[in-house]
N, C-alpha and C positions, 0 to 999 in steps of 0.2 A: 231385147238382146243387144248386149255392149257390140260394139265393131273394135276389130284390131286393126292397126294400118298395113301390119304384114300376118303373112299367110305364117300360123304354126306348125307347117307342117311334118309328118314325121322326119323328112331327110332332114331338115333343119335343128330337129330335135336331137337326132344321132350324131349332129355333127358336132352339137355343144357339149355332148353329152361325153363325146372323146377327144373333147379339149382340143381339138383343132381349130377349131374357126375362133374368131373374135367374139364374143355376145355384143349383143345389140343392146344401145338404152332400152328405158322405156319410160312413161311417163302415164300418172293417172291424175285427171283432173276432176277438181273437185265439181260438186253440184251447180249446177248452174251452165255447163258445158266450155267448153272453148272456145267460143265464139262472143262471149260475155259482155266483151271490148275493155274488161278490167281486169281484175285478178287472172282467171285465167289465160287469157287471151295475153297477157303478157307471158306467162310460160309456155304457151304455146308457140308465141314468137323468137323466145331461146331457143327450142326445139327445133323450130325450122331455118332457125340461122346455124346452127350446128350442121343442119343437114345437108344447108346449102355450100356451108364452105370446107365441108369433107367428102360430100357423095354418099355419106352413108344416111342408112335408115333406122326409122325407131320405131316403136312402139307405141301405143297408147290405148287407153279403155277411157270412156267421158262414162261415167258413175250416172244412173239413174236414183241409186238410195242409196241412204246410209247403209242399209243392208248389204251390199254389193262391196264394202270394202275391203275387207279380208280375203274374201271370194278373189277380186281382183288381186291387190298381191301376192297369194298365194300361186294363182295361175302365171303370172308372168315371171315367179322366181321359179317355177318349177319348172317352165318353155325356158328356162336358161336367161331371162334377161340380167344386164348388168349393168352400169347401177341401175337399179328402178327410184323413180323421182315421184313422191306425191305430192300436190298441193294442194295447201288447206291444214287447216289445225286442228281437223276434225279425224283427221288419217292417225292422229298419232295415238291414238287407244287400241283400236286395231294393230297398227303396226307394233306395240311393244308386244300384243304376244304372237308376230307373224315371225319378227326380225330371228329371234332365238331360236326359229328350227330353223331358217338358212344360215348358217354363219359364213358362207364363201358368198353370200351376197350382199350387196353393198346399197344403200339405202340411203333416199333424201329426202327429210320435208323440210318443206318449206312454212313456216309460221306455226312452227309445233315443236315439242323437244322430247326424245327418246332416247332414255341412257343408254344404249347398247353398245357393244363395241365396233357395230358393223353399220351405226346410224352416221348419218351428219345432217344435224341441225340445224335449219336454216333461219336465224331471228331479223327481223328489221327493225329498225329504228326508227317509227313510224312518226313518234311525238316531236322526232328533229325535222324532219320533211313538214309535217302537220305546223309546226309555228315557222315556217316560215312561206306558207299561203294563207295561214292566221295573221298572219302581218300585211301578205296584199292584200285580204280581203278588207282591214279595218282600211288601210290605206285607200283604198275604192271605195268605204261606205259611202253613202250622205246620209244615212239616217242614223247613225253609229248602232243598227243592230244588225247582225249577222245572222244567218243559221247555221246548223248540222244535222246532218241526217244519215245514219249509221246503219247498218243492216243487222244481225244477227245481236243481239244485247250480251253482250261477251267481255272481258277485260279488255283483251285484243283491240275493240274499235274502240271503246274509250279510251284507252292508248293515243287513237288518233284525237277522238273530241276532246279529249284534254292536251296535247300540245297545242291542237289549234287553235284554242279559249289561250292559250298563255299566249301564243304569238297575238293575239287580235290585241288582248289590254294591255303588253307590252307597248304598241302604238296609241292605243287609246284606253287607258282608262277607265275611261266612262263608258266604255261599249257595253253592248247588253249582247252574247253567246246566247241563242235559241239551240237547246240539241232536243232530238229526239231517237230512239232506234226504229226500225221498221218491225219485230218481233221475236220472239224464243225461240224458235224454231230454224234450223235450216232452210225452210222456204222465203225465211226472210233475204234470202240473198236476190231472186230470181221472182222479184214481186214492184212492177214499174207502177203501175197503177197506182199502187197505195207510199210507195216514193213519193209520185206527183203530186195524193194528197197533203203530203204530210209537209209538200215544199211549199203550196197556198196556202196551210195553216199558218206556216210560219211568215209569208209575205203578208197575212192579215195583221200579224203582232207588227209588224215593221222592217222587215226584214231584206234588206235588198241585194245579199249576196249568201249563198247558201252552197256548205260545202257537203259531199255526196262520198260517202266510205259505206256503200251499201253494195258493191260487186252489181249484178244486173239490173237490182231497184234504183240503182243510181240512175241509170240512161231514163226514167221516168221523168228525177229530180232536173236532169239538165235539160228536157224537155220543156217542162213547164216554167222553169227560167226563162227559156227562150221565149215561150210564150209568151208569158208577163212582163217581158223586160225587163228583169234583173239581171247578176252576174252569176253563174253559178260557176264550181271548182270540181274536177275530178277527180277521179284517184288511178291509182297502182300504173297502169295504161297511161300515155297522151290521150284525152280527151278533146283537146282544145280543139279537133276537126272536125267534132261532131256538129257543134254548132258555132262554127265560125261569130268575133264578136260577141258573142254570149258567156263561151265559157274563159274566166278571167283567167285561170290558168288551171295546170291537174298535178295533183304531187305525185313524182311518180317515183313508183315502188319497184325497185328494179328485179326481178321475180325473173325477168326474162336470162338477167346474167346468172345468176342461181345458175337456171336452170342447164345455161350454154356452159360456165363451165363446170358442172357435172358429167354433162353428156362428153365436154374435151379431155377432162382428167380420166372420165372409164372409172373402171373396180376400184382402182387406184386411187379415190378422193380421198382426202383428207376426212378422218369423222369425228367426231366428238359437236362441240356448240360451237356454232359463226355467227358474229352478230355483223351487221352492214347497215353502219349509218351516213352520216352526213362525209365522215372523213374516208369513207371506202367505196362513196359514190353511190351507195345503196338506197339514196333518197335524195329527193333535190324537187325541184320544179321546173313547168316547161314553160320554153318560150320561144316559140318559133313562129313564123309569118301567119296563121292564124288567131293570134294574141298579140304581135303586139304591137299592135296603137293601143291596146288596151292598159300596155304596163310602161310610166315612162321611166325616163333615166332616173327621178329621183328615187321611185319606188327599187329600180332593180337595183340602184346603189344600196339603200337601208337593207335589202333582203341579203344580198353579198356579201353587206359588210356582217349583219347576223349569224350569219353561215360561217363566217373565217371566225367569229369570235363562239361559238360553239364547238366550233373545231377544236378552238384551242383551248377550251374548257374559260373560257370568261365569261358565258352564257352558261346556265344550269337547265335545260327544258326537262321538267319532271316526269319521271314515267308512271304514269298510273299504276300499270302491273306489279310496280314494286310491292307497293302497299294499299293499293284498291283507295288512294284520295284524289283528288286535284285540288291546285292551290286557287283554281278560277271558278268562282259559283256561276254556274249556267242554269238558264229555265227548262 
């Protein structure tokens, strides 16, 4: 049984229902839960910076199965929430045939796109953030190979394994990209165990920094870094406090702002496609007193100066999605 954060209950229902009150967000996260320390958990921390700096409260349902999705949007448009925000790219099949019988509800995903007129679609720019931790990690090799290790085998995360192979042989040429995905399936998100494998396969080939775009399998990948003394990188979330030292940096995917100014704009959002990349803040990398001794001045200048010339379009970092290539052959 899903948990709501507030109670539905009838008076609360009668009062939206005669347009008196405000409606309340709401927010459903995808598989793997909120507490993930990645994907989720960054939208979960919009959520609660909204709540914190207005007093009000929101909603939420953490999704056991795919089964469960429609079921949940349907309940929280019909208890009056507004906007309701999903994350994951897995919502948006469900949601285009949820969206068309509410039309006075107002709807967001995140990393999915639904033509509706009552959607707003939330895209990242994931391959701009991805080469430009593709560029500290070659900058940090010594053995000039890297890993990847991706959760769910989807456009989407190749997205990231191909910006991150262009930023790495932008600094080094000669490098050698190890990627691999964790599986087909949704469980591939929320699977540490076989992360961990999949991060000593690749320190067996040579690999001494390995970057981790697999939502909860990841905290596997940055474990067993830790272990074995390599570097490893995170995603979406700061990472870098997990394992102080270890982890070289995390690209983070700003999911959280999504999500805060949703919940600030109300019904009223903006809908149609948002994309958020490097020039809207929507991607970037961390660096804060858990990394860096790790990262020095040379490396943050070359990564800076990367970022202002993608900005300004003198850098091209290709999107895989476009056209399902990359211009970087990885093993």
């Amino acid at each position: 049984m899903t948990m709501m954060k507030s109670l539905m209950g009838a008076a609360a229902a009668l009062a939206l229902s005669a347009g008196g009150a405000l409606a309340e967000p709401a927010i459903i996260f995808d598989l793997g839960g909120k507490f993930d320390r990645s994907f989720n958990e960054a939208a979960f921390n919009g959520a609660e910076r909204w709540a914190e700096e207005t007093g009000g409260s929101y909603r939420e349902i953490e999704l056991q199965s795919d089964a469960q999705r429609e079921q949940a949007m349907r309940r929280l448009a019909e208890a009056g929430a507004n906007p309701i925000v999903m994350a994951g790219f897995s919502q948006a099949t469900p949601l285009s045939v949820v969206a068309p019988d509410y039309p006075d509800t107002t709807f967001v995903i995140i990393d999915g796109v639904v033509d509706e007129p009552n959607v707003r679609s939330v895209i990242f720019s994931e391959h701009e953030g991805s080469y430009l931790v593709g560029m500290l990690a070659a900058m940090a090799s010594e053995t000039g190979t890297v890993g990847f290790v991706g959760g769910m085998d989807i456009p989407l995360i190749s997205r990231f394994a191909c910006g991150y192979a262009q930023g790495v042989v932008a600094v080094n040429p000669e490098a050698t990209v190890i990627a691999n995905m964790t599986g087909t399936t949704p469980a591939a998100w929320n699977d540490p165990v076989r992360g961990g494998e999949l991060t000593r396969g690749q320190i067996a080939q040579g690999a001494d920094v390995v970057y981790a775009a697999a939502g909860g399998t990841g905290l596997g990948v940055l474990q067993v870094a830790a272990d074995e003394g390599i570097f490893s990188i995170g995603v979406d979330s700061n990472q870098n406090y997990l394992h102080p030292g270890s982890v070289l940096t995390s690209m983070l995917k700003r999911v959280d702002v999504a999500v805060h100014d949703a919940f600030t704009t109300g019904p009223e959002v903006e809908t149609g496609i948002h994309v958020f990349g490097l020039a809207e803040e929507g991607v970037g990398y961390a660096l804060d007193e858990f990394n860096a001794e790790l990262i020095t001045e040379e490396m943050q200048a070359a990564v800076d100066a990367a970022r202002a010339s993608i900005i300004a379009g003198e850098i091209m970092v290709h999107n895989f999605t476009e056209d399902g290539t990359c211009p970087v052959q990885m093993q």
